[in-house]
C-alpha positions in Angstrom: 0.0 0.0 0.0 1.6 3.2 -1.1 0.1 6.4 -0.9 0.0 10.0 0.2 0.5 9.7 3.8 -2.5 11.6 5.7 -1.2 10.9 9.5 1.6 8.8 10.3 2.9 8.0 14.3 5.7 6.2 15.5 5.7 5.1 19.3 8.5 3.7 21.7 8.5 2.2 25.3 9.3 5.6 27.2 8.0 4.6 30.4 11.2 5.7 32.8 10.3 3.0 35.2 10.5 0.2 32.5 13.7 1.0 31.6 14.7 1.0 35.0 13.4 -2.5 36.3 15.2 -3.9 32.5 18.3 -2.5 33.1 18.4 -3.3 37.3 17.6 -7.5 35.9 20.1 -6.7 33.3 22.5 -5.2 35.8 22.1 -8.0 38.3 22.7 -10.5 35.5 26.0 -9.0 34.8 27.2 -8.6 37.9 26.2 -12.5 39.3 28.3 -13.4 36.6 31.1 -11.1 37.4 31.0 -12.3 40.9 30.4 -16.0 40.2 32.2 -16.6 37.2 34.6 -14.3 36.9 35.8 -14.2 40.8 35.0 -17.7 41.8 32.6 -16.5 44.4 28.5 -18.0 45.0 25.9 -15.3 44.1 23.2 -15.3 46.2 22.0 -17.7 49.1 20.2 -19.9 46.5 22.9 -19.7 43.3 21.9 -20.7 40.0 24.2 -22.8 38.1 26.9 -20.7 36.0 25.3 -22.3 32.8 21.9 -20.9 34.6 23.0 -17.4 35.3 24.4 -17.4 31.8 21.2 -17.8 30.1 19.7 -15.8 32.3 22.1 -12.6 31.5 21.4 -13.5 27.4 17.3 -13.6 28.3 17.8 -10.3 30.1 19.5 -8.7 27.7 17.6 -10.1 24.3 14.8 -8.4 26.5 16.2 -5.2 26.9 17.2 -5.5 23.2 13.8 -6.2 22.3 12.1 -3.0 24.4 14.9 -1.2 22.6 13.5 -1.8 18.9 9.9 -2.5 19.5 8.2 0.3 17.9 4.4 0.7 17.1 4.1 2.2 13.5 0.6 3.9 12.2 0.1 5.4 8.9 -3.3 6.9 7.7 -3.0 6.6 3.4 -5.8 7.4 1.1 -6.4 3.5 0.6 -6.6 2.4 4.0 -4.9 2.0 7.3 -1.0 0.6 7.9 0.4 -0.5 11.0 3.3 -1.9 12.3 4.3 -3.2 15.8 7.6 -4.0 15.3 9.3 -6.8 15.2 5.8 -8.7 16.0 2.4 -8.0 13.7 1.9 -5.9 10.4 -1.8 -5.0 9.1 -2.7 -3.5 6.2 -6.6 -2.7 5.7 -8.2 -0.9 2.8 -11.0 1.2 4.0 -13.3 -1.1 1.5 -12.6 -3.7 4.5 -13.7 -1.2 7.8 -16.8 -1.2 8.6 -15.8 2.0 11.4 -12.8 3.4 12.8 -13.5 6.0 15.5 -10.5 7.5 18.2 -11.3 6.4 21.6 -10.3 6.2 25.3 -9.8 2.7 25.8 -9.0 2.9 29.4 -6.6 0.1 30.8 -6.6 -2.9 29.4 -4.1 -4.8 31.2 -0.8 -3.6 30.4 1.1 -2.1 27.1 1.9 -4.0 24.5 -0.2 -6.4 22.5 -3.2 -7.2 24.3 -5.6 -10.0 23.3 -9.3 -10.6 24.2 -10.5 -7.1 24.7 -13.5 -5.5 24.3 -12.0 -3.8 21.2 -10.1 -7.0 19.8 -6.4 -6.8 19.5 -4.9 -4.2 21.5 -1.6 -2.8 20.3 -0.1 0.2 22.4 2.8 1.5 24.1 1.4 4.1 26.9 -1.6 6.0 27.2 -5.5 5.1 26.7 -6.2 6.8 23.4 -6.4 4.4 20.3 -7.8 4.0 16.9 -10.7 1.2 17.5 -11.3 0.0 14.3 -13.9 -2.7 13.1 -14.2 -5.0 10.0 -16.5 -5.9 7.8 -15.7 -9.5 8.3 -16.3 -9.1 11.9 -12.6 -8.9 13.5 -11.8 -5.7 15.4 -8.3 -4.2 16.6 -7.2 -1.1 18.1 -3.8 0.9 17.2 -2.5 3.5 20.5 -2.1 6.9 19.8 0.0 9.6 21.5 -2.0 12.4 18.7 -5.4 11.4 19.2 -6.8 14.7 18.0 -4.7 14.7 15.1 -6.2 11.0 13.9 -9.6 11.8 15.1 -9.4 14.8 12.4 -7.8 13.0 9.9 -10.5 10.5 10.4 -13.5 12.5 10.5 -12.1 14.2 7.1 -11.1 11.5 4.9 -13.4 9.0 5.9 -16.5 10.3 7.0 -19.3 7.9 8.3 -17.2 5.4 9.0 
């Protein structure tokens, strides 16, 4: 789908205390290994195993790596609606397939993310509670975050009226 770009948003995990609590496990990870392998001495009063404490450090850090280049992408074109939630899910809908697409506050639904079984469908978002619910035709619903939710609305409400 290429097309004259209408709105376009690109989100990233901001959230100060997330970064925190990755890089404390990450931190931690390091320095059990520092103390255990590197100086001979047990980590903890219940050490994991070196080979443990090894994977663990990778985990932590393929998890930090992860939140680092996760990014939720949203363009508005005059065929339809493009998203992107990086490495994870693509969509690309024409606005033949929607049935509506209306910015709301969704409110919490259970964390940040990709959130499944909500009362909008698919939920994918990075901070806030204001998203693009959209709806189907065929019946399936999802919902994109937004940081600019007046901007969308607008660019909604112009380009594809009654939806």
């Amino acid at each position: 789908m290429k097309d004259k770009i209408l709105f376009q948003e690109r989100q990233k995990f901001t959230q100060w205390w997330i970064w925190l609590v990755l890089i404390g496990i990450v931190l931690i990870a390091l320095f059990g290994i520092y103390k255990q392998l590197m100086q001979g001495e047990i980590f903890g009063s219940k050490p994991m195993s070196n080979a443990g404490l090894v994977v663990f450090a990778v985990l932590s850090l393929t998890l930090l790596f992860l939140f680092w280049f996760m990014e939720l992408r949203t363009k508005i074109v005059q065929v339809g609606i493009q998203m992107q939630f990086v490495p994870f899910v693509k969509k690309n809908v024409t606005w033949e397939e929607v049935a509506s697409a209306a910015v709301v506050n969704y409110g919490f639904v259970g964390g940040w993310g990709i959130r499944l079984g909500t009362k909008y469908g698919t939920v994918f978002n990075t901070k806030g509670k204001m998203g693009l619910a959209i709806e189907l035709k065929n019946g399936k619903r999802f919902l994109i975050g937004t940081q600019e939710p007046e901007k969308l609305a607008k660019v909604i409400d112009e380009f594809a009226p009654g939806l």
